[in-house]
C-alpha positions as protocol buffer text, in pm:
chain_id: "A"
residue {
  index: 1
  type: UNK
  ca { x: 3312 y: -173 z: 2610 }
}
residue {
  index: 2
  type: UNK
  ca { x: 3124 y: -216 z: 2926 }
}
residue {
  index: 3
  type: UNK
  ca { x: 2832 y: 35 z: 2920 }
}
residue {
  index: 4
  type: UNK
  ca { x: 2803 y: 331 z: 3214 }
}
residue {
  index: 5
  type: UNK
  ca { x: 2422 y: 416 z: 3386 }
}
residue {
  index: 6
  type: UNK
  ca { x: 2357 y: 669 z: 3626 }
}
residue {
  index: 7
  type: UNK
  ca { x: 2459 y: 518 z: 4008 }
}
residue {
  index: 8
  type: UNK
  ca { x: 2129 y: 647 z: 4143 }
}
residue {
  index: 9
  type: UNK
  ca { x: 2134 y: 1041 z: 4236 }
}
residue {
  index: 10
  type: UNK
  ca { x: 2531 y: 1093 z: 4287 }
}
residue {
  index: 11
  type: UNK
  ca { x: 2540 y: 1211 z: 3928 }
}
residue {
  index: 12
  type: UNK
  ca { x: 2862 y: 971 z: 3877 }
}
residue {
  index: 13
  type: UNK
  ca { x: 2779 y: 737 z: 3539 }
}
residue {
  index: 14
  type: UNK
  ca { x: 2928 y: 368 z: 3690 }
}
residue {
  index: 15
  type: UNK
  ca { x: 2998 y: 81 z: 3477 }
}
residue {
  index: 16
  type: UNK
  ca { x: 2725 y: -202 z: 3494 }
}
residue {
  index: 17
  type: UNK
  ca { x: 2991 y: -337 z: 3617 }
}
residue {
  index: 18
  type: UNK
  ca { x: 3185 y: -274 z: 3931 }
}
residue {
  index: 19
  type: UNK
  ca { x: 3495 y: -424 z: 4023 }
}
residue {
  index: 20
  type: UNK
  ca { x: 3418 y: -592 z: 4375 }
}
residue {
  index: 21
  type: UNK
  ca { x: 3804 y: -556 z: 4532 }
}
residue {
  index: 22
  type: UNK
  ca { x: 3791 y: -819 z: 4807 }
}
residue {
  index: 23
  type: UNK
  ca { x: 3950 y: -977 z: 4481 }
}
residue {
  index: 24
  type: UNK
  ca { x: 4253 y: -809 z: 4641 }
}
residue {
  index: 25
  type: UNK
  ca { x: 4224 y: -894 z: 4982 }
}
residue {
  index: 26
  type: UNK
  ca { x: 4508 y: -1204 z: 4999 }
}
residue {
  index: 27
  type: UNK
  ca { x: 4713 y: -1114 z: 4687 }
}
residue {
  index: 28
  type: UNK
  ca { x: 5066 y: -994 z: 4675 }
}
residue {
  index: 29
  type: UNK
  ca { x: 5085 y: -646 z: 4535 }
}
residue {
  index: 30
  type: UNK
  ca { x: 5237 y: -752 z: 4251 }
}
residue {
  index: 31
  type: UNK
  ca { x: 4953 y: -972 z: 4161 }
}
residue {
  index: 32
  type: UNK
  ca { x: 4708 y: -714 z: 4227 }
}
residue {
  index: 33
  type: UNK
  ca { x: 4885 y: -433 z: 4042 }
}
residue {
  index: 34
  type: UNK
  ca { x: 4802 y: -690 z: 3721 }
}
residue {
  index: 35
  type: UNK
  ca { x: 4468 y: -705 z: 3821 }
}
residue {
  index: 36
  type: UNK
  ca { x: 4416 y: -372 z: 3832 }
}
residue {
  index: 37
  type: UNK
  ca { x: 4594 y: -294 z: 3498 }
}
residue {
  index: 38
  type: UNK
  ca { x: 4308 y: -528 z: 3397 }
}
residue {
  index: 39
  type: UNK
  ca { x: 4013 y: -357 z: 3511 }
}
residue {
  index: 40
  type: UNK
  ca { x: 4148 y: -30 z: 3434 }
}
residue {
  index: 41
  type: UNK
  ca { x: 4168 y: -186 z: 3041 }
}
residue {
  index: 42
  type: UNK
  ca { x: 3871 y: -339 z: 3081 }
}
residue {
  index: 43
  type: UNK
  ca { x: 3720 y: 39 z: 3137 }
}
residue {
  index: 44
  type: UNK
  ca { x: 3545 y: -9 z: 3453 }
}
residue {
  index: 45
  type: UNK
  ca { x: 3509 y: 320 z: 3650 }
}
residue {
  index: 46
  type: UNK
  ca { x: 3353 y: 217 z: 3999 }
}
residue {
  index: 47
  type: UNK
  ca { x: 3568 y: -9 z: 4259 }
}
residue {
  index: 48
  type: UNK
  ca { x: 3405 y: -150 z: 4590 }
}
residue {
  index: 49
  type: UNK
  ca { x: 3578 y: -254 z: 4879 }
}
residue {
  index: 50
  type: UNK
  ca { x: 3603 y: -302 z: 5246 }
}
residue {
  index: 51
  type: UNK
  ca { x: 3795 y: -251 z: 5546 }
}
residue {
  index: 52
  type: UNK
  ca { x: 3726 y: -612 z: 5644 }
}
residue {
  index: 53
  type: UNK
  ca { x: 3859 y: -741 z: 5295 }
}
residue {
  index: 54
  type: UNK
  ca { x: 4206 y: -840 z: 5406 }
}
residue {
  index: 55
  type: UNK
  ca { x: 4441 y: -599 z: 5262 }
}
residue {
  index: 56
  type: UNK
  ca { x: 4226 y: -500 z: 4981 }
}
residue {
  index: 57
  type: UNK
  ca { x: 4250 y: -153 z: 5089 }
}
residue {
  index: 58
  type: UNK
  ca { x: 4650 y: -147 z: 5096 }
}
residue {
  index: 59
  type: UNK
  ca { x: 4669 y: -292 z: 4790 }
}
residue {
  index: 60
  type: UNK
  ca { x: 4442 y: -6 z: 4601 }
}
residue {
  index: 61
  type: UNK
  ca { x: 4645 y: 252 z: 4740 }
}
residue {
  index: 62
  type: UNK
  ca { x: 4933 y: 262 z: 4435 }
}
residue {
  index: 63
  type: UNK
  ca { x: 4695 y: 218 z: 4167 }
}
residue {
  index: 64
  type: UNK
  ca { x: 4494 y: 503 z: 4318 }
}
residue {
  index: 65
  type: UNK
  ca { x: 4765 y: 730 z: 4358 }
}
residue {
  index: 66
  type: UNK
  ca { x: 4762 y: 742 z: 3969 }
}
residue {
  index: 67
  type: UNK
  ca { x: 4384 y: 676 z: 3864 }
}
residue {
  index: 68
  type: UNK
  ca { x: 4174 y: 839 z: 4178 }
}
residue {
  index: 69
  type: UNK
  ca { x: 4050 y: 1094 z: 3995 }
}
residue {
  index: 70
  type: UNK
  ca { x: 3897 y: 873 z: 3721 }
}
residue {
  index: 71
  type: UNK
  ca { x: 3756 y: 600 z: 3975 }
}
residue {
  index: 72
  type: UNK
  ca { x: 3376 y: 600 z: 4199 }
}
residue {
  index: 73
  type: UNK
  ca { x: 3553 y: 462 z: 4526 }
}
residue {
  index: 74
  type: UNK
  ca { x: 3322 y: 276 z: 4716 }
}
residue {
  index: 75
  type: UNK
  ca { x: 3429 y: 130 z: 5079 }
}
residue {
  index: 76
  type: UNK
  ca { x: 3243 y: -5 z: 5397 }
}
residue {
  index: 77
  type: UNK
  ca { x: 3264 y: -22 z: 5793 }
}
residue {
  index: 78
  type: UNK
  ca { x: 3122 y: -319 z: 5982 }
}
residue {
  index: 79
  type: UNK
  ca { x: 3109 y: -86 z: 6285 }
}
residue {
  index: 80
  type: UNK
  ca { x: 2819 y: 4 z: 6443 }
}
residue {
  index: 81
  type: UNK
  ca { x: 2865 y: 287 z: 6739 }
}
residue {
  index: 82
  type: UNK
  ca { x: 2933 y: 578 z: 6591 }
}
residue {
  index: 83
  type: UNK
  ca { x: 3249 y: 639 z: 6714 }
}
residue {
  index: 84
  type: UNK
  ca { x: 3411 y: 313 z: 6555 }
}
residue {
  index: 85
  type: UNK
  ca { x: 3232 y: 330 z: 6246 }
}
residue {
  index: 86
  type: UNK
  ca { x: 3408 y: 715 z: 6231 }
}
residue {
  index: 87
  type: UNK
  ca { x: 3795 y: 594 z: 6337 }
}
residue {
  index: 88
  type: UNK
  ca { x: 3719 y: 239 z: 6075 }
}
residue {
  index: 89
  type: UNK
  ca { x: 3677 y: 520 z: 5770 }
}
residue {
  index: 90
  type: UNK
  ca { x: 3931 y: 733 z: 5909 }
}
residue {
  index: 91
  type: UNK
  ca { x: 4203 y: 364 z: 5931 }
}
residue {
  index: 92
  type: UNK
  ca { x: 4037 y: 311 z: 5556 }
}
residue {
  index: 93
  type: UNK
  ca { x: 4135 y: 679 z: 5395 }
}
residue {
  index: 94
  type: UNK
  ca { x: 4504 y: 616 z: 5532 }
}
residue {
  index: 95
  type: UNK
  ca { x: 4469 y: 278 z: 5376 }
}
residue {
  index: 96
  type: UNK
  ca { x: 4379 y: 405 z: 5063 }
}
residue {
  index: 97
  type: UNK
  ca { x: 4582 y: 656 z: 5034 }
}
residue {
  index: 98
  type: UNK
  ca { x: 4289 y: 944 z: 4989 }
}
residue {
  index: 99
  type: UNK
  ca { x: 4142 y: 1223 z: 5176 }
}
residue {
  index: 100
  type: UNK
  ca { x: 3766 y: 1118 z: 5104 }
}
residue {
  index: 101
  type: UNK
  ca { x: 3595 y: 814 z: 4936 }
}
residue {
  index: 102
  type: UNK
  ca { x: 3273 y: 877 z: 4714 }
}
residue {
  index: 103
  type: UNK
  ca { x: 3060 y: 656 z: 4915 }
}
residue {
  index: 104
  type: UNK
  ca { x: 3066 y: 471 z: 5261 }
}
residue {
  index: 105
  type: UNK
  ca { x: 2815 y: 186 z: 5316 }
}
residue {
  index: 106
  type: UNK
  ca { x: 2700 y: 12 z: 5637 }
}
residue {
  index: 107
  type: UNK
  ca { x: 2842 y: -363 z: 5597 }
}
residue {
  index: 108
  type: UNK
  ca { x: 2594 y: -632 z: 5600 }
}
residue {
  index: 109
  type: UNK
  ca { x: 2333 y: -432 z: 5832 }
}
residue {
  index: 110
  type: UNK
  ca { x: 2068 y: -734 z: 5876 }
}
residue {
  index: 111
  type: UNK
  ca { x: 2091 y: -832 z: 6233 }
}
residue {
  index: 112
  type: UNK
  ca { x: 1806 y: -660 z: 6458 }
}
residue {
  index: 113
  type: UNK
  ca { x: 2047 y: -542 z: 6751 }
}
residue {
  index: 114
  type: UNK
  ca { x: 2298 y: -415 z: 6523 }
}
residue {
  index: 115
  type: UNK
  ca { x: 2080 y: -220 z: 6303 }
}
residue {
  index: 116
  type: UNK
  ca { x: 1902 y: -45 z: 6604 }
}
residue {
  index: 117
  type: UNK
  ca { x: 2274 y: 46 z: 6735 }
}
residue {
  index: 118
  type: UNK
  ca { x: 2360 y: 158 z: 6399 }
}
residue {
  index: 119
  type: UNK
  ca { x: 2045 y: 388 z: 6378 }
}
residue {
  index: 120
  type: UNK
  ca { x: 2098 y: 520 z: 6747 }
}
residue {
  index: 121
  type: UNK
  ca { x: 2185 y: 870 z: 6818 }
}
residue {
  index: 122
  type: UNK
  ca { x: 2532 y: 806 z: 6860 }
}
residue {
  index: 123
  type: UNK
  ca { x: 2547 y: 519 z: 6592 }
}
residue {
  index: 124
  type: UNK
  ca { x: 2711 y: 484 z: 6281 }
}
residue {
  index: 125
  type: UNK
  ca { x: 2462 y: 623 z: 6054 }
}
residue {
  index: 126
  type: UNK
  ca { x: 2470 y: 952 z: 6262 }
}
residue {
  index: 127
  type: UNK
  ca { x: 2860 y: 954 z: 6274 }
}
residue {
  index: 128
  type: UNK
  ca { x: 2878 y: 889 z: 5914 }
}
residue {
  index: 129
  type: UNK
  ca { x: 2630 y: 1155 z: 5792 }
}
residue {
  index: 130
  type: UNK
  ca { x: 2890 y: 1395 z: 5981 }
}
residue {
  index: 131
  type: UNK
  ca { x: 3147 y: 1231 z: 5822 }
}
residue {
  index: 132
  type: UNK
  ca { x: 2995 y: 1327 z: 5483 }
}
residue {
  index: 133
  type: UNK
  ca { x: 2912 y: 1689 z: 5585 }
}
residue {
  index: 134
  type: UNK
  ca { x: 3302 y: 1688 z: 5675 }
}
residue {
  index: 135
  type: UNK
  ca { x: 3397 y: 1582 z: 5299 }
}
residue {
  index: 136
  type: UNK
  ca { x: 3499 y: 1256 z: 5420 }
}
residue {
  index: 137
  type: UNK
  ca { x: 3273 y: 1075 z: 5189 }
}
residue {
  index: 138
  type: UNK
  ca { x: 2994 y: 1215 z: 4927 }
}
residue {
  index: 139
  type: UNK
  ca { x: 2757 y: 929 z: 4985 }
}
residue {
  index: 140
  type: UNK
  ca { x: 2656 y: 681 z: 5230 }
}
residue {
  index: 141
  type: UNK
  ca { x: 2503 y: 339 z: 5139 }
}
residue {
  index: 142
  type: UNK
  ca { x: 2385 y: -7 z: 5323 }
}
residue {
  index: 143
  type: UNK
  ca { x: 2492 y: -351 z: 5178 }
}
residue {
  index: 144
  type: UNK
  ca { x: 2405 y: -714 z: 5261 }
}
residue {
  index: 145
  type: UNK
  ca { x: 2360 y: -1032 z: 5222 }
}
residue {
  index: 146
  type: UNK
  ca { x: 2106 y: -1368 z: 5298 }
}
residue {
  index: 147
  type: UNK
  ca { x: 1746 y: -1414 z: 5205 }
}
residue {
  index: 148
  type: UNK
  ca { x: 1639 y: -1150 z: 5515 }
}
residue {
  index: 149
  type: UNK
  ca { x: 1856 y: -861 z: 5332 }
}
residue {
  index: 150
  type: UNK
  ca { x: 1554 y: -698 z: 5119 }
}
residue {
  index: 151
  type: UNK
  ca { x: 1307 y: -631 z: 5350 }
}
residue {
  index: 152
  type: UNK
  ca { x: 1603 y: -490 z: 5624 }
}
residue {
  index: 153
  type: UNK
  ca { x: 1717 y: -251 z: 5325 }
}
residue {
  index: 154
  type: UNK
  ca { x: 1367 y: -197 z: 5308 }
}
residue {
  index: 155
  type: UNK
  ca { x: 1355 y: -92 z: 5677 }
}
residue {
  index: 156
  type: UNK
  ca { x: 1682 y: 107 z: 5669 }
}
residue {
  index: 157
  type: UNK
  ca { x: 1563 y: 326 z: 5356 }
}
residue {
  index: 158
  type: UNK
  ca { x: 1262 y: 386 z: 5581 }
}
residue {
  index: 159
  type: UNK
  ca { x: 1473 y: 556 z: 5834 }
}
residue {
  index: 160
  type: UNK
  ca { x: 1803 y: 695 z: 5659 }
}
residue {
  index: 161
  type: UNK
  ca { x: 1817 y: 824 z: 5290 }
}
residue {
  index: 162
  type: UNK
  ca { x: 2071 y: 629 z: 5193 }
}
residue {
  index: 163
  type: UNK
  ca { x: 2237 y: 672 z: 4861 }
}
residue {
  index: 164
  type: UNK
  ca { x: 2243 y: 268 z: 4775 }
}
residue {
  index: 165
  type: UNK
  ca { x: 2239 y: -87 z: 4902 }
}
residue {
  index: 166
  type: UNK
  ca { x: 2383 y: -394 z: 4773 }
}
residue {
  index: 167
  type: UNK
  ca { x: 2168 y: -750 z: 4785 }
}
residue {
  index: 168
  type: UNK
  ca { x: 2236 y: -1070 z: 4626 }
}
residue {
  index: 169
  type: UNK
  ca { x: 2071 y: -1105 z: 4346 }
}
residue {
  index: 170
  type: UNK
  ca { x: 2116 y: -1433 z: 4088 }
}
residue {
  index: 171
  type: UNK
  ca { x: 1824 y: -1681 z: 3901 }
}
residue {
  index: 172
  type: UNK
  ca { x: 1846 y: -1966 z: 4182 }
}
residue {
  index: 173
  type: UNK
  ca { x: 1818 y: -1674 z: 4494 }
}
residue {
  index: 174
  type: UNK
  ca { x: 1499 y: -1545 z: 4310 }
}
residue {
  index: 175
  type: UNK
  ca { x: 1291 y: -1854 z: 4262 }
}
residue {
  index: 176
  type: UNK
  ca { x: 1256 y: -1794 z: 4608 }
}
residue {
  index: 177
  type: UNK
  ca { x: 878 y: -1675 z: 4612 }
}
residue {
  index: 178
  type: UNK
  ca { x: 927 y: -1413 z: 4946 }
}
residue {
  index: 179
  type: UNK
  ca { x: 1240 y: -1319 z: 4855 }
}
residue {
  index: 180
  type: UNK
  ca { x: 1157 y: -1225 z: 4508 }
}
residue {
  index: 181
  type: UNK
  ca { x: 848 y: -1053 z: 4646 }
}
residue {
  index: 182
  type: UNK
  ca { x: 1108 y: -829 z: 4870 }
}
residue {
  index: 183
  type: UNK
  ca { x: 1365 y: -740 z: 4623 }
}
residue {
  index: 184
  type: UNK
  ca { x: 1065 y: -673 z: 4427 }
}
residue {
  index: 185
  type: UNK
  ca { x: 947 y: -409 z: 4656 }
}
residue {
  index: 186
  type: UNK
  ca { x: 1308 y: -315 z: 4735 }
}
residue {
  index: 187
  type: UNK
  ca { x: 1315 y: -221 z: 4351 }
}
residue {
  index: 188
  type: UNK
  ca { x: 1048 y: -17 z: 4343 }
}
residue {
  index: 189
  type: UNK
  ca { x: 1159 y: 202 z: 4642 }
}
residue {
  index: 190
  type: UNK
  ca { x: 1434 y: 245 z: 4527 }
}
residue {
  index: 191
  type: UNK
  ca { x: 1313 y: 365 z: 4166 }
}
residue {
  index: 192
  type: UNK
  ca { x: 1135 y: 608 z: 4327 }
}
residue {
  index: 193
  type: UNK
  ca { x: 1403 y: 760 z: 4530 }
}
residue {
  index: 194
  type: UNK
  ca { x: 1680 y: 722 z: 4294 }
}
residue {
  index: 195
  type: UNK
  ca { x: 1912 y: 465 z: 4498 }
}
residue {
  index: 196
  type: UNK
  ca { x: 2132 y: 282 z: 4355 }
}
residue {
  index: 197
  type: UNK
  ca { x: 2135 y: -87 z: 4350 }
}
residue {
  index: 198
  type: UNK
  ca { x: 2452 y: -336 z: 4390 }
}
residue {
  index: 199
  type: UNK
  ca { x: 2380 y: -738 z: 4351 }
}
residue {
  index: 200
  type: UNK
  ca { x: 2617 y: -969 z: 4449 }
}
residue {
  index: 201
  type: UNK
  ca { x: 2653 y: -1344 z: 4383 }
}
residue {
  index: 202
  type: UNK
  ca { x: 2575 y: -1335 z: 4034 }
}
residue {
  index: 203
  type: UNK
  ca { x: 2775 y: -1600 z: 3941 }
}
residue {
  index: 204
  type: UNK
  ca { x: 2756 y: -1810 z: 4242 }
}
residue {
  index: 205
  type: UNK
  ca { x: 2737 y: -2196 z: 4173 }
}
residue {
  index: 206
  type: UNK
  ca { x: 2704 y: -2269 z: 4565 }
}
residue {
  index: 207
  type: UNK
  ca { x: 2834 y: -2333 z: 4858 }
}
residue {
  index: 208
  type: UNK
  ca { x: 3143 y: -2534 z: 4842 }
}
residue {
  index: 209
  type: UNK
  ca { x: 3068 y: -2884 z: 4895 }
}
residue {
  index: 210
  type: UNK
  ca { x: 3470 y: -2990 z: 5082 }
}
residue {
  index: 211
  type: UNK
  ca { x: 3691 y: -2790 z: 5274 }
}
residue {
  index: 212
  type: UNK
  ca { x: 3992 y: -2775 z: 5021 }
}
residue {
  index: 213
  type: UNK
  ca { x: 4208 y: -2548 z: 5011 }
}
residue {
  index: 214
  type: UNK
  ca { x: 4333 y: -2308 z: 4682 }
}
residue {
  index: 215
  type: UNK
  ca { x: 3996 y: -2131 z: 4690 }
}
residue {
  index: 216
  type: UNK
  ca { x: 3961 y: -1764 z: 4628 }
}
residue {
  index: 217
  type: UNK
  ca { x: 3578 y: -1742 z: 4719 }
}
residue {
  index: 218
  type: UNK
  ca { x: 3423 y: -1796 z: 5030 }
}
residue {
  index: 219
  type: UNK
  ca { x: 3158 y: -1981 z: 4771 }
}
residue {
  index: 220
  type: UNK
  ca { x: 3192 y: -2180 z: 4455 }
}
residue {
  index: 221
  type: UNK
  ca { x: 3169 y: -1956 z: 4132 }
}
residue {
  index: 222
  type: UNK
  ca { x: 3061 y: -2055 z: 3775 }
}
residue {
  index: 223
  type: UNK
  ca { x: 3302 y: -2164 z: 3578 }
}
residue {
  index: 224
  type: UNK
  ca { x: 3134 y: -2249 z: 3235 }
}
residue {
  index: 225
  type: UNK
  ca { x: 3182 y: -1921 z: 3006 }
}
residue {
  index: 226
  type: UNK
  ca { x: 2832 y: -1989 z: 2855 }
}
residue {
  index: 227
  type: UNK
  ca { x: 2682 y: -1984 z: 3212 }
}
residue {
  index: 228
  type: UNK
  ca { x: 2884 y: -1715 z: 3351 }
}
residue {
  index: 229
  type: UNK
  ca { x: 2758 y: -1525 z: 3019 }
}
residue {
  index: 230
  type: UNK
  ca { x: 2428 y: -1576 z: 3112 }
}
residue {
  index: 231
  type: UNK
  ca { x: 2459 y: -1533 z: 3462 }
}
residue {
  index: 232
  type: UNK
  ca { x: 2591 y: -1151 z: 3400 }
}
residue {
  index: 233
  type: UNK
  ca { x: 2304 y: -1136 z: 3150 }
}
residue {
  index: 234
  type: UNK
  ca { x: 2054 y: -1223 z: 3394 }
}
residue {
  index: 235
  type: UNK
  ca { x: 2166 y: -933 z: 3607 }
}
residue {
  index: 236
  type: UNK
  ca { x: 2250 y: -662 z: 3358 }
}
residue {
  index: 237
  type: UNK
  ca { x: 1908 y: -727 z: 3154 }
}
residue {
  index: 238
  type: UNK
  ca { x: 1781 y: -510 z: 3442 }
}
residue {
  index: 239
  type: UNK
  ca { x: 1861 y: -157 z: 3336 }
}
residue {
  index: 240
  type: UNK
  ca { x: 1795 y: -111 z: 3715 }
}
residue {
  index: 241
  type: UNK
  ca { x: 2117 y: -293 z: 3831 }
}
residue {
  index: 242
  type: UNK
  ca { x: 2447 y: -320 z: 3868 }
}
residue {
  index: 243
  type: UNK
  ca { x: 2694 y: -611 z: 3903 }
}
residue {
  index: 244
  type: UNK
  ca { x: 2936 y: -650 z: 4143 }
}
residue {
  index: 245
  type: UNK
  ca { x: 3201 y: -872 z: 4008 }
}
residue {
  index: 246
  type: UNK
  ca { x: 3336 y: -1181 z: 4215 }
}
residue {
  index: 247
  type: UNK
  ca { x: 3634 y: -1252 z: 4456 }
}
residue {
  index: 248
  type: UNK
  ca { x: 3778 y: -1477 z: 4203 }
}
residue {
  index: 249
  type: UNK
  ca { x: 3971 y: -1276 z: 3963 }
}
residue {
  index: 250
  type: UNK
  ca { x: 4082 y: -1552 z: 3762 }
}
residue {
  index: 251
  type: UNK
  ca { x: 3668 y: -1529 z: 3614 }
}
residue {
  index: 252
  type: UNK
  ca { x: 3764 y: -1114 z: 3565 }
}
residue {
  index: 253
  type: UNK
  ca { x: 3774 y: -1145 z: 3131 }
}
residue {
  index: 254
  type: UNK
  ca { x: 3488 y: -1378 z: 3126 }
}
residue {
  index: 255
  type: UNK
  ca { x: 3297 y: -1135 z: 3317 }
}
residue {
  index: 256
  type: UNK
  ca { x: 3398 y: -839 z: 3129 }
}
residue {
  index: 257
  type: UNK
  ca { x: 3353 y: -981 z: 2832 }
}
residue {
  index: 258
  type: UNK
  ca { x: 2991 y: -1074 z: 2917 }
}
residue {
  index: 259
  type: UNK
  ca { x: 2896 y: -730 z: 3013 }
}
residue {
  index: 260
  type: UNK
  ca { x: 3070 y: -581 z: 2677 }
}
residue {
  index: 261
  type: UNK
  ca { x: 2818 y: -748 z: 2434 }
}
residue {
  index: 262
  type: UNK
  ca { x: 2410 y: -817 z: 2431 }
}
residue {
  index: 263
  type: UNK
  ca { x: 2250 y: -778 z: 2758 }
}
residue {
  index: 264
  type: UNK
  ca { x: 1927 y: -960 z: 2692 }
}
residue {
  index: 265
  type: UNK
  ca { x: 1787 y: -1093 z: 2973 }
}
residue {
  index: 266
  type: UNK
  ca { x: 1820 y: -1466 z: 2888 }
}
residue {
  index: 267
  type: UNK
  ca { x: 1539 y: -1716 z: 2911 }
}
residue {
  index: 268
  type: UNK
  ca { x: 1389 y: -1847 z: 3213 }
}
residue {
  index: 269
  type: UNK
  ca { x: 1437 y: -2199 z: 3062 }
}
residue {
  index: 270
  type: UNK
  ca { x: 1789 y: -2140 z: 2989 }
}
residue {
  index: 271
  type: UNK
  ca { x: 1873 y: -2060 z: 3316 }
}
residue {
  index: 272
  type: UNK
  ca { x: 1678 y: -2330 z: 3481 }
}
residue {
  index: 273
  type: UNK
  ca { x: 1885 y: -2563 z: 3246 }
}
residue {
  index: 274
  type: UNK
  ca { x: 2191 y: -2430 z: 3359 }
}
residue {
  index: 275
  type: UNK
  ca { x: 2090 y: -2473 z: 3760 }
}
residue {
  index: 276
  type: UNK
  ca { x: 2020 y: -2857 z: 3691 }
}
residue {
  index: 277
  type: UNK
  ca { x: 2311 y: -2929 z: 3447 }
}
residue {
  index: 278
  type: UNK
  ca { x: 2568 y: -2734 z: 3671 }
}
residue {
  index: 279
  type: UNK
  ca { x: 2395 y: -2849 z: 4033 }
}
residue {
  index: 280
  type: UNK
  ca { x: 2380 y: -2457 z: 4132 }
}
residue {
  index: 281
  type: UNK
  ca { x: 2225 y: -2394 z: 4477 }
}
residue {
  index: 282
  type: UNK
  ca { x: 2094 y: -2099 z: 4659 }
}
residue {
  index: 283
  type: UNK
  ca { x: 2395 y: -1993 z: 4876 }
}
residue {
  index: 284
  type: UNK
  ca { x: 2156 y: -1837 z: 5178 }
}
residue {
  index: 285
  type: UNK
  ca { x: 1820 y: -2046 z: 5330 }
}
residue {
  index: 286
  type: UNK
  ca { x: 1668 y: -1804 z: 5552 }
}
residue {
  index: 287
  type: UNK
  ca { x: 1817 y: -2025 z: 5827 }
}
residue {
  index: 288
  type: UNK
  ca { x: 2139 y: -2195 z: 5866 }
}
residue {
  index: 289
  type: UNK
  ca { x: 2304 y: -2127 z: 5557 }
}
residue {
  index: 290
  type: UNK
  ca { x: 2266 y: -1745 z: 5628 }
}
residue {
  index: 291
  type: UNK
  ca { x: 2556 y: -1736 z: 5814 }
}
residue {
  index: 292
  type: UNK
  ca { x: 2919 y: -1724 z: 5651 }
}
């Protein structure tokens, strides 16, 4: 069984890991009905997903109107004025099906002129603060992505208590020496405050290196059991994280499965074995790889 951990403050005991629904986004709802039934077997508790993942949020709506009450519902709003970011959670609830998620996050807040509209006084942290006082979520959080995403988490939990962020987070990402020194102090801050903390990209292999088609990541995932086994191992070592799991639902057991037995960090050798035999590559550069 997958173990639970406190998610930060919100008193809600999550899965390590969380079932990242942009799995959903392009499947029929037959297809993601079975998914579902597998996640709910699997025992997973905590589902993330977006108003920008397709129909992701459409196609939670039946299993919810069964499970909701056993489930930490996590979505987000790329918005940034406050009055979008409002009418984008509103468009998600009716989605969903519900009358409130547990927590709302600020999608992929990085870029300078978005996060000072966000943080105005008529942005979308202010609109969704009201939002929460109005029962229309419990919990507000900031996710994102790239090699600047640390230190701008850093900056928004020096302005906004958020509840939790999300940051990639994988053995070829952190052998990046300012990068690691930012999640690093990311960490920390959010030890001491009790936030929660989402990694993504876990399992990434890179970016892909064709433009074929038949993919269900926007990057190339693990394959390898061993590695993937690892991979979730390198995460969930950390009793400080959780995992996010990937697009590709295909890699759903493997996952699972990996975050069901020993969670000892693995070596550093072992993993720097697995980045030469398997070619994996840091998906973000600090320049032009940052953008997807």
């Amino acid at each position: 069984m997958i173990p639970t951990t406190a998610f930060g403050r919100t008193g809600h005991h999550s899965t390590r890991v969380i079932f990242g629904a942009a799995a959903l986004g392009g499947m029929s709802q037959d297809t993601a009905d079975a998914t579902m039934a597998l996640v709910d077997a699997a025992g997973v508790n905590h589902i993330d997903t977006a108003a920008s993942y397709g129909a992701s949020e459409d196609r939670l709506q039946p299993f919810l109107a069964q499970h909701r009450d056993r489930y930490f519902l996590a979505t987000k709003t790329g918005e940034r004025a406050g009055q979008a970011a409002r009418a984008e959670l509103e468009r998600s609830l009716e989605r969903l099906g519900v009358d409130h998620v547990d927590l709302i996050q600020l999608h992929n807040l990085v870029e300078p002129g978005e996060w000072e509209q966000a943080f105005a006084p008529d942005g979308a942290v202010a609109a969704l603060a009201r939002a929460r006082d109005e029962g229309l979520t419990r919990f507000i959080g900031v996710t994102g992505h790239g090699l600047r995403i640390a230190r701008m988490h850093v900056r928004s939990l020096e302005r906004f208590d958020f509840d939790s962020v999300l940051f990639p987070y994988n053995r070829s990402l952190m052998l990046d020496d300012a990068y690691r020194a930012d999640v690093t102090e990311l960490r920390e801050m959010c030890t001491t405050r009790s936030v929660a903390m989402q990694t993504i990209k876990s399992i990434a292999r890179g970016r892909w290196a064709d433009d074929s088609a038949g993919r269900f990541s926007w990057y190339e995932p693990i394959s390898d059991p061993e590695a993937i086994g690892r991979a979730v191992r390198y995460v969930l070592g950390n009793g400080d994280l959780f995992l996010n799991s990937t697009s590709d639902a295909r890699l759903l057991p493997l996952i699972f499965e990996a975050a069901s037995g020993n969670l000892d960090l693995p070596g550093a050798d072992e993993m720097d074995r697995d980045i030469a035999d398997l070619g994996i590559t840091p998906l973000f550069d600090g320049d032009a790889l940052e953008l997807i």
